[in-house]
C-alpha positions as CSV (number, residue, x, y, z in Angstrom):
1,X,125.6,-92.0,-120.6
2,X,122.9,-89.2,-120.1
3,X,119.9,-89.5,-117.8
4,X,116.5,-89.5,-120.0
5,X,114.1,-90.4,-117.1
6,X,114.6,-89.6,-113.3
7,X,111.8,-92.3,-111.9
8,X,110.1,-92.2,-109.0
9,X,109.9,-95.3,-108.5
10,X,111.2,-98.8,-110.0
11,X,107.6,-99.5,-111.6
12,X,108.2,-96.6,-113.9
13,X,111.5,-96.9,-114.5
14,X,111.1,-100.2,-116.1
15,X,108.3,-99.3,-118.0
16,X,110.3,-96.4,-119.4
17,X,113.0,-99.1,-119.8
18,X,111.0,-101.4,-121.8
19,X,109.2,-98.7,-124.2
20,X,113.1,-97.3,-124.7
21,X,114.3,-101.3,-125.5
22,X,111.3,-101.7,-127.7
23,X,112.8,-98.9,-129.6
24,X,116.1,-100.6,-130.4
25,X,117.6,-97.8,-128.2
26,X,120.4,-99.3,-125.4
27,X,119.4,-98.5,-121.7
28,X,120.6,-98.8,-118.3
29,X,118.8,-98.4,-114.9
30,X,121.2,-96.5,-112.8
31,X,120.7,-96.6,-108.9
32,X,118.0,-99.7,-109.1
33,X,120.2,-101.7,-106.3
34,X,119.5,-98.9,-104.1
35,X,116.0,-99.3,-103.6
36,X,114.9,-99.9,-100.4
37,X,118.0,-99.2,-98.8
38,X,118.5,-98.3,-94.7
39,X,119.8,-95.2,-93.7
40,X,120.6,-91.8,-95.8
41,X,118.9,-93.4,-99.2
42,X,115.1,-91.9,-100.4
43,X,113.0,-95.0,-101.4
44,X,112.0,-93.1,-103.9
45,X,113.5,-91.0,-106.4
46,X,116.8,-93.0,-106.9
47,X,116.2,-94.7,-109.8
48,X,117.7,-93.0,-113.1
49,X,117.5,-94.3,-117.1
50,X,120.3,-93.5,-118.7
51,X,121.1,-94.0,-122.5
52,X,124.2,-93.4,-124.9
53,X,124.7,-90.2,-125.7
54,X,124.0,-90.4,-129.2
55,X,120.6,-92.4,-128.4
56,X,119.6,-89.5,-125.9
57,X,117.4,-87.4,-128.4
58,X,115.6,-90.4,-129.9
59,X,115.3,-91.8,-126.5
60,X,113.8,-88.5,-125.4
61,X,110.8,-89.1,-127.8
62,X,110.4,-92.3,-126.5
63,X,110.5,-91.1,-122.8
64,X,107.6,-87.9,-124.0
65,X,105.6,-89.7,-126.3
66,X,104.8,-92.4,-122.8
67,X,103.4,-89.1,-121.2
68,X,104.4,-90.1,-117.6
69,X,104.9,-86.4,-116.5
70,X,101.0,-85.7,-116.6
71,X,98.4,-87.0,-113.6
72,X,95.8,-89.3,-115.4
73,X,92.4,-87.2,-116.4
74,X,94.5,-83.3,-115.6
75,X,93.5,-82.3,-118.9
76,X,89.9,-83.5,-119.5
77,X,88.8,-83.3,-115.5
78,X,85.0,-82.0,-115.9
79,X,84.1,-82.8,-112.5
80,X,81.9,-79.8,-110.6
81,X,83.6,-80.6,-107.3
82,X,84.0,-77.3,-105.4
83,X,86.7,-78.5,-102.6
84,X,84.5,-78.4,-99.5
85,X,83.6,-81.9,-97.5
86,X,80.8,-82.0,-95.8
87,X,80.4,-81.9,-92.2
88,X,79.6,-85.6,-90.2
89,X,76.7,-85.5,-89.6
């Protein structure tokens, strides 16, 4: 098995899960049990899809073509705001 998505949470992973399933392609959530566990373990960042080997470079479209990686509106943001915030007044 070879890791095609490291998720950041278990919202993603399963949508990443679904779009690879909708593609015929076999997947498997590794670390999905760990979420929201005490101690050492992140609550985020754990989760992990994970295909066949032979599956990984038509899974890797899959995984790209969803665009996850990129913030919503980063490449069209028009907006004029200069960074300041106004004082309370």
């Amino acid at each position: 098995m070879k890791v095609v998505y490291e998720a950041a949470g278990l919202i993603d992973a399963h949508l990443v899960k679904h779009a690879l399933e909708a593609a015929e392609l076999p997947v498997f959530l590794k670390g999905e049990a760990l979420l929201g566990g005490m101690g050492e373990l992140p609550l985020f960042g754990v989760v992990q899809v994970c295909v066949p080997d032979s599956a990984w470079p038509q899974a890797r479209e899959v995984v790209d073509a969803l665009e996850l990686g990129s913030p919503a509106g980063a490449a069209d943001d028009t907006s004029d705001w200069d960074g300041t915030v106004p004082a309370p007044g």
